[in-house]
N, C-alpha and C positions, 0 to 999 in steps of 0.2 A: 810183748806189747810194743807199738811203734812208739817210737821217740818224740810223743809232742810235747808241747812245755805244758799243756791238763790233760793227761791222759781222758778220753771218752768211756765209760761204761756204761751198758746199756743193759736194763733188767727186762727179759723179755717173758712172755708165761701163758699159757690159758689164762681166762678168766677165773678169777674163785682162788689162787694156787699159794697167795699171802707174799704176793709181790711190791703191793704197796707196803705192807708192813713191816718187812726186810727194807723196803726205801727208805722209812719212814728210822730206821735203826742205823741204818749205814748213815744218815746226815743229819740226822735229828733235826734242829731246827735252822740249818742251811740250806735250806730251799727256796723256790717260788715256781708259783702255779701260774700260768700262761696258757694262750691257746697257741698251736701249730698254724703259721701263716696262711691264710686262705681256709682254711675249715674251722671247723668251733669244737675240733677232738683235742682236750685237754689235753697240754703240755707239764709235766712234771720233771725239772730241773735239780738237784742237791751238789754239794760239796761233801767232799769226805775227806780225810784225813788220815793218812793212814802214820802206824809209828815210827818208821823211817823217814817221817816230814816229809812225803809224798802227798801231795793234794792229786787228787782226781773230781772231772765231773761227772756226776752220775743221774741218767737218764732214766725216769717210767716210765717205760711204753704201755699203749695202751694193749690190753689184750686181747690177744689171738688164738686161733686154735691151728691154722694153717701160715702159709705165707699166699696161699692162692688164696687171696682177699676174697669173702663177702659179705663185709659191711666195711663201713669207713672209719674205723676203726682200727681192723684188720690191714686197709690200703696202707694206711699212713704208718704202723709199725712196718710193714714189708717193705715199703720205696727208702724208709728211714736205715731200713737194715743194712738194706742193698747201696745203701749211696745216693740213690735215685731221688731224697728229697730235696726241690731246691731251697736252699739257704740253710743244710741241715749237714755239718760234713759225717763222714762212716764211723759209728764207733770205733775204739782202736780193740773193746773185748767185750763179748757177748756174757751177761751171765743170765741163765735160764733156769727158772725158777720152776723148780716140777713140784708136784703135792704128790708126797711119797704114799698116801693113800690113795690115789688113782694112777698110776704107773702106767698102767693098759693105754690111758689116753692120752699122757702128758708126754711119755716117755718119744710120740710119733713126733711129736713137735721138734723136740731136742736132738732127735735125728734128723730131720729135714735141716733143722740151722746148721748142725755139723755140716752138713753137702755142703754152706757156703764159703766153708775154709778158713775160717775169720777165728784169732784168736777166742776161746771158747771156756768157758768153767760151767759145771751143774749144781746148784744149790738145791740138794735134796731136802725141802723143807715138811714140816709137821712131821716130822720121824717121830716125835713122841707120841703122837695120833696113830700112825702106824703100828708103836709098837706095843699103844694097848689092845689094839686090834687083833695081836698074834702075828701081824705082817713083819717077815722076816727080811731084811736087803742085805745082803752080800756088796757090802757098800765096794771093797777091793777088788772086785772082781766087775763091778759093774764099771768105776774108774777103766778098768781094765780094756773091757770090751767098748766101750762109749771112746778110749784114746783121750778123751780130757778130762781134766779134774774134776770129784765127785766131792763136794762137800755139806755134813748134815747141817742144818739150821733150824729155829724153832723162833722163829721170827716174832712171836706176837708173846715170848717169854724170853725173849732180848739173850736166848741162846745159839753159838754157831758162828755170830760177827765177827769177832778176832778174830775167828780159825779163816772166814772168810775174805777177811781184811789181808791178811798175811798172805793168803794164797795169790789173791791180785794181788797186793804190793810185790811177789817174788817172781809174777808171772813175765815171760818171755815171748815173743814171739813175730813174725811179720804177716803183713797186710797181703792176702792172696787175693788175683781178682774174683768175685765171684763166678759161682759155674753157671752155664748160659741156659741149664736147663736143670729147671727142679725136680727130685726123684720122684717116680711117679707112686700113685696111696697104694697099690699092691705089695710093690715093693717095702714100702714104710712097715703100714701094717705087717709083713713077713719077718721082718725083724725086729718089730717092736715085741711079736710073740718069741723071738728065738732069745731075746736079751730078759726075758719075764723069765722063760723056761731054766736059765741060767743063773741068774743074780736075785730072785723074789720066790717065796714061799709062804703062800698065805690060805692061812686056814680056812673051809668051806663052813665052820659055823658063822662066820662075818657077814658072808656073803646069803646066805641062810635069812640070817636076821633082816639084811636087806629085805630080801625076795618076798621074805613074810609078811614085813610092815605092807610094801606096796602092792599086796595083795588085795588088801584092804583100803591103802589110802588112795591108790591108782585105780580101784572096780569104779564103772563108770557111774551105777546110785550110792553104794557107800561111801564114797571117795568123795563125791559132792556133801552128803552128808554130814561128813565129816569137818569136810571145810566150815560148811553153815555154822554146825554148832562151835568150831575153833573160834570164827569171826563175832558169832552170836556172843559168846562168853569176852572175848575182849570186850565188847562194847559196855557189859553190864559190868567189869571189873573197874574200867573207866570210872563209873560213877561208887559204884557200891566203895571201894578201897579209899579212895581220892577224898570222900565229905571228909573224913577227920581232920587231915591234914591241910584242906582246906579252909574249914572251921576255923585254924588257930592262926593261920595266915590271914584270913579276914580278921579275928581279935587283934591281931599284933598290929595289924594298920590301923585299925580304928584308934587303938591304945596309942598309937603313936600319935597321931593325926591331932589326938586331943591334947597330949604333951606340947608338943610344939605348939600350938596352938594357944595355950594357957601362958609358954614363956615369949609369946611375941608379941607386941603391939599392935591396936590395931591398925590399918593402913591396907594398901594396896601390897605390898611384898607380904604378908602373913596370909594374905586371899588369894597369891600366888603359891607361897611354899604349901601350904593346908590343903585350899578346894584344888588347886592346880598339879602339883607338881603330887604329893601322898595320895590323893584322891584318885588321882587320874592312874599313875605308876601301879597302885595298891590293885586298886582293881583288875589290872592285868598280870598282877605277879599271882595272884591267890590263884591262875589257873594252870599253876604250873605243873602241882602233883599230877591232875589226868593229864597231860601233854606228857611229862614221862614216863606213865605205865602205859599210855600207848605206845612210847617207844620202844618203851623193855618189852611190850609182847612182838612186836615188827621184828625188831633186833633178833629174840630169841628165836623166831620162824627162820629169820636168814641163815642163823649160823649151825640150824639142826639140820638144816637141808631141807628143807619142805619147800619150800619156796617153788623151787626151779618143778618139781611134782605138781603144785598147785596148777602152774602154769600151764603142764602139761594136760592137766585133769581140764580144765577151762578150754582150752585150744580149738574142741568143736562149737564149742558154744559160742566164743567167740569171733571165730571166723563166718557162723551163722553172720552174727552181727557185723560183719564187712573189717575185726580187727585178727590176731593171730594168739598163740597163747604165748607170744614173745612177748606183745604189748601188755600181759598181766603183769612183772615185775614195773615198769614205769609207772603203770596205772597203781599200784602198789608204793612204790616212791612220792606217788603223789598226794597219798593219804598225809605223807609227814609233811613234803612242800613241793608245788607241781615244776619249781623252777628247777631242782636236781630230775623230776621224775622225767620232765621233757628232754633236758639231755641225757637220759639213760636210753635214749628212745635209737641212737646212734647206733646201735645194738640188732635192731632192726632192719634185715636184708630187702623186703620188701618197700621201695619208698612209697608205695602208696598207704601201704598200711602203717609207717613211721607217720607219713602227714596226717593220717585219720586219729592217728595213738595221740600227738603233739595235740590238735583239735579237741579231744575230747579230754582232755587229762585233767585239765581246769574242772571239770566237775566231778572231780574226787575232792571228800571232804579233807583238805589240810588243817595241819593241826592249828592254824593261825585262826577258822571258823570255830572251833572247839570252845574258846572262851565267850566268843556272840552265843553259842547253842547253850553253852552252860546256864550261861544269864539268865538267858529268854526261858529256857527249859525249867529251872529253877523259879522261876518268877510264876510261869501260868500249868504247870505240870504239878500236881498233888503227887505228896510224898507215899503214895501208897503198891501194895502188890498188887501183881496179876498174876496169881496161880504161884510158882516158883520165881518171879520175876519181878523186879521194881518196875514201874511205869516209866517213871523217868528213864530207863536204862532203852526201855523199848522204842518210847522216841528219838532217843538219838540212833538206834537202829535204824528205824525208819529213815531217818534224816539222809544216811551215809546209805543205806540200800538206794535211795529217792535218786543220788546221784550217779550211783554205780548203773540202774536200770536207765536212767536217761541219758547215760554216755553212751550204753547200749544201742537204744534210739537214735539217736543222732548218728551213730557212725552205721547204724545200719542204712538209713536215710541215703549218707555219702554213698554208700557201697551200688544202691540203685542208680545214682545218679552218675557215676563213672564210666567211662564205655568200655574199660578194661576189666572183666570180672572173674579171671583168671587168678585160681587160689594158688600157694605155696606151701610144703609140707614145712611141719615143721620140726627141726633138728635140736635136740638139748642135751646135753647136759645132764646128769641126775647122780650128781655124789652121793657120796654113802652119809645116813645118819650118823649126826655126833650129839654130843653133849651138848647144849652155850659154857663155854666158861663162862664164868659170874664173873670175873676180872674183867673180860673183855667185855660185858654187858655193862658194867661198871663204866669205861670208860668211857664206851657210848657214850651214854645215859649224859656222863657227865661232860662231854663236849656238846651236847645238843641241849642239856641247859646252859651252858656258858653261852651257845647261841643264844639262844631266846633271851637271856639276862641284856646279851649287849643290845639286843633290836627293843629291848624295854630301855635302857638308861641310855639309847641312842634315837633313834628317829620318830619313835612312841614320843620320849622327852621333849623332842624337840614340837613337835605336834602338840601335843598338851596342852604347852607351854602357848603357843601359837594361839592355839581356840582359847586357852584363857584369857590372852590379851584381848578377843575379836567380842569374846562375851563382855568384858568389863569395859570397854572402850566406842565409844564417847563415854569422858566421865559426867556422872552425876543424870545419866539417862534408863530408864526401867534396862532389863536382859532383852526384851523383845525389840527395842530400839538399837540396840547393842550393832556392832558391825555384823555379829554374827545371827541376831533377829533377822534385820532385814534380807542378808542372805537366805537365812533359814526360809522367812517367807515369801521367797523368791523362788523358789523349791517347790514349794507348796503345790503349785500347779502341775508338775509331774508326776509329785510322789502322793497327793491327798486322794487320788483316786484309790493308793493301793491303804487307803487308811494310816500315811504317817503325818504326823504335824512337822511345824515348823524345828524342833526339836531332836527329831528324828533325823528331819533332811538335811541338817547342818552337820550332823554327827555322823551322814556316811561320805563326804566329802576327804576327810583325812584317811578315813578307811582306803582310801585307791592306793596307797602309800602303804600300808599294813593292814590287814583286815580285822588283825584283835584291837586295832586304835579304837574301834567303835565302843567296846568297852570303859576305856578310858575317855574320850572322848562323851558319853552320856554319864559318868561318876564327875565330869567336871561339868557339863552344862549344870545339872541336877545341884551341885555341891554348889554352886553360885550362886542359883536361882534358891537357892533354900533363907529362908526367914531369921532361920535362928543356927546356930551353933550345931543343936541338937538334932536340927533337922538334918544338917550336911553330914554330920558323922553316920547317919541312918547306913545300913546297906542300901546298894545299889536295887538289887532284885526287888524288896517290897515297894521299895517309890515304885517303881515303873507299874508294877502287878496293880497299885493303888489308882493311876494315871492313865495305864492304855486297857483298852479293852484286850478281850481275849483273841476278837479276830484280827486286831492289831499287831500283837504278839506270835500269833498262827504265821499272819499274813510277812513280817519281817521275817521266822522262819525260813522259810519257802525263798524269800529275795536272797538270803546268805548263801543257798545252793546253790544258785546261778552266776549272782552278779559275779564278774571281775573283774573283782576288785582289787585289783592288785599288778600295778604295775613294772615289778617285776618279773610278774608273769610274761605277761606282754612282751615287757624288751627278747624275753629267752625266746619266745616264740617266732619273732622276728630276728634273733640272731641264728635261729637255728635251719628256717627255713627259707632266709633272703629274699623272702617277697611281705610286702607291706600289704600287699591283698591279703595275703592269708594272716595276716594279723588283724586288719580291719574286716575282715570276715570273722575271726573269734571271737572280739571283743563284740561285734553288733551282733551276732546269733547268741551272745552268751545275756546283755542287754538285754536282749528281747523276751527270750525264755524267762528271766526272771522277773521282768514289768507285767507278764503275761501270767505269770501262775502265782503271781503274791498278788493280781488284781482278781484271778478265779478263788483263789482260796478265802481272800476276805469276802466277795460279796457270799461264797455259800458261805460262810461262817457268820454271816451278819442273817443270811435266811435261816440260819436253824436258831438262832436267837443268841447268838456270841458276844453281839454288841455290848 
């Protein structure tokens, strides 16, 4: 390794291969996330440490499957490799992360960096996946034949890093310049089969089981099929498993709500900490349970391998609609939040269909909608069956199909209107089925509520708190007088046409900031404006079921599919595609669709007698 005062290490891999998760082991919590200068491809930085008080910095490239770049992605790990990026000096040692259950395809990679000369080690990891598979590695021999270190790791069970730590710490070597010409894929492939044929022996029922599942989940009607009823049954889990647990999280707010309330005086801070700060918080945390079983079923799709399948199953249908079946994983990231989904889109070889993927992504339902749809669903949706089926399950069906068919629409729209309508195949990927660990669902699970906990006791809070003051201030004047009245009814004129009041329109205002605020935001107008004590503890859902009509209720629907709301979308939008046109192009089409079908929906639901 060359003699700098931090040595460089750089983790290089496929996608998929548990390279973050080896990063994430080697530095624990000496890191920072950055973007690479000029582009918006995530930069991942750590320290480590090794036992001979050796510090190194250690680099996440992002992943490749070649060095001949195509995506941006790709570019920036290759120019990184090679030296070539500027302000980014040569690692001093390459470590490349292979998944010892795909070897066929990982193995081409870890040959092609070897041609660069550059100090080199292989972290053979998931070998415990491997070896319930029957997959056999001649780990000595493969060291062998590959000429650089072969080390097993099992990175997402924090086994392997010593062994790995040590081998860097003892490694040696100097800096060759790179060769001027990369080996060519004949050649690669030719030895990636002669180094299989030598060092790996893997049984044909593995392979077997594959071939079998995706006989069935790849047929071009069952495979759809299949999907339907995968997606169908999440939606209905969502609600069916979620009421219990939601039930005792609205008691425990209310129980609260009233405690405090009983040991504080009255005044202006007890109308704060009660209808403000419990009322408003409360109402957004009770929607927490469905936001995690959507996640735990997303997570568990990713990590059995279906995913990448799905996409592949979608790909004609897709590309009908002017997108590819690459833009299914994003458009999928964006059902949890569109701001990661749109930069997953980097992934994306084709940039027109990256720009149509970014554009339409916004109309996947995020889980941040989940808690408006719950409300409203729960407010004007009877708790009854359809056959094998809750009702309420099937509207929110509805809801997230409504978005998925109109992202359709729309990108197909683009697709005519482009003068380039030249398609691209498409190339994946398709690991073998696993298990989910339940560990690894676990920790999901529980970093994606730490998210949503802080974006409640952070910017929710701070909002709340905001509209609180706006409703009680001037003092000693009715709510509708309030700062936040007259704003409200200053609103009126946009939004009464789609059937909202003054009430409504105030409360989607903090929404562009987080779109579950709207939540919170109507549990504190409500919780203010209410008369008595008893009124304000009410839930949220029967005030409003009591207060809007039905095609009011329909009609707000409808506006949370479109509007975005949500300004972080936005920024991601514009950081990722450097024109402010095509952000003022998403926000005003996506505006417009939703003024336009929450105005068609209420006046037909006012003609069938909804009012």
């Amino acid at each position: 390794m060359a003699a700098s005062a931090v040595p460089r290490i750089a983790l290089v891999g496929n996608p998929n291969c548990g390279k973050t998760a080896l990063f994430n082991l080697l530095t624990g919590s000496r890191q920072k996330v950055a973007n690479y200068a000029g582009v918006t491809v995530e930069r991942k930085e750590g320290r480590m440490h090794a036992p001979s008080g050796r510090h190194f910095t250690v680099l996440d490239l992002p992943g490749a499957y070649s060095l001949n770049a195509a995506s941006l992605d790709e570019a920036v790990t290759r120019d990184l490799i090679r030296g070539f990026y500027p302000g980014e000096p040569a690692p001093d040692v390459l470590v490349c992360v292979v998944d010892a259950t795909n070897l066929r395809l990982h193995l081409r990679f870890a040959l092609e960096l070897r041609e660069l000369g550059r100090p080199m080690l292989v972290a053979l990891n998931m070998v415990d996946a491997a070896k319930r598979r029957g997959i056999a590695i001649d780990v000595p021999a493969l060291q062998r034949e590959l000429g650089v270190p072969v080390v097993e790791t099992v990175a997402v069970q924090h086994d392997g890093a010593q062994s790995l730590v040590r081998e860097l710490d003892a490694m040696q070597g100097v800096l060759h310049e790179p060769r001027a010409h990369l080996p060519q894929h004949a050649d690669l492939h030719a030895e990636t089969r002669r180094l299989l044929a030598l060092t790996v022996s893997m049984p044909r029922r593995t392979a077997a089981i594959d071939d079998a599942l995706d006989r069935w989940l790849l047929h071009p009607l069952f495979g759809l099929v299949a999907l339907g009823v995968v997606m169908f049954l999440i939606f209905q889990a969502v609600y069916a498993w979620a009421t219990p647990m939601m039930d005792g999280i609205e008691a425990a707010t209310t129980w609260l709500g009233g405690v405090v309330g009983n040991a504080m005086p009255d005044g202006p801070l007890k109308g704060l900490v009660v209808d403000g700060i419990i009322a408003g918080l409360g109402g957004v945390i009770v929607f927490l349970p469905q936001i995690l079983i959507l996640f735990a079923f997303i997570l568990a799709l990713e990590e059995s391998g279906y995913l990448p399948r799905a996409a592949f199953l979608l790909d004609r249908m897709m590309s009908a609609a002017g997108l590819s079946g690459r833009s299914f994983i994003p458009m999928l990231s964006s059902f949890a939040c569109a701001v990661p989904g749109i930069m997953s889109t980097r992934s994306i070889q084709d940039p027109r269909d990256r720009i149509a993927t970014i554009l339409v992504a916004p109309l996947m339902t995020c889980s941040a909608r989940l808690p408006v749809y719950a409300l409203l669903i729960g407010a004007f949706i009877p708790q009854q069956q359809v056959g094998w089926f809750n009702l309420p399950g099937l509207v929110l069906f509805a809801l997230y199909a409504a978005g998925i068919l109109s992202a359709l629409a729309v990108s197909w729209l683009m697709k005519k209107w482009r003068r380039d309508k030249g398609e691209h195949p498409l190339l994946l990927e398709l690991p073998s089925y696993r298990v989910p660990h339940f560990r690894d669902l676990l920790i999901g699970l529980w970093e994606r509520a730490m998210i949503f906990l802080k974006r409640v006791g952070g910017i929710i809070l701070a909002l709340t708190i905001l509209l609180w003051f706006l409703l009680n201030f001037p003092a000693g004047v009715g709510i509708e007088d309030s700062f936040a009245g007259r704003i409200g009814r200053a609103l009126e004129l946009l939004f009464s046409p789609l059937g909202f009041d003054w009430r409504i329109s105030i409360a989607l205002i903090p929404t562009m900031a987080a779109r579950e605020v709207m939540v919170s935001s109507l549990a504190t107008v409500y919780a203010v404006a209410a008369t008595s004590d008893d009124a304000a503890s009410r839930a949220l859902g029967p005030l409003i079921a009591q207060d809007w009509s039905l095609a009011t209720g329909l009609s707000l629907l409808v506006w949370f599919i479109y509007a975005p709301q949500c300004i972080s979308t936005l920024a991601t939008i514009r950081r990722e595609t450097h024109s402010w046109k095509q952000t003022a192009f998403a926000a005003g089409y996506l505006f417009a669709l939703a003024w336009i079908a929450s105005f068609a929906t209420y006046r037909i639901a006012l003609a069938m007698g909804a009012g």
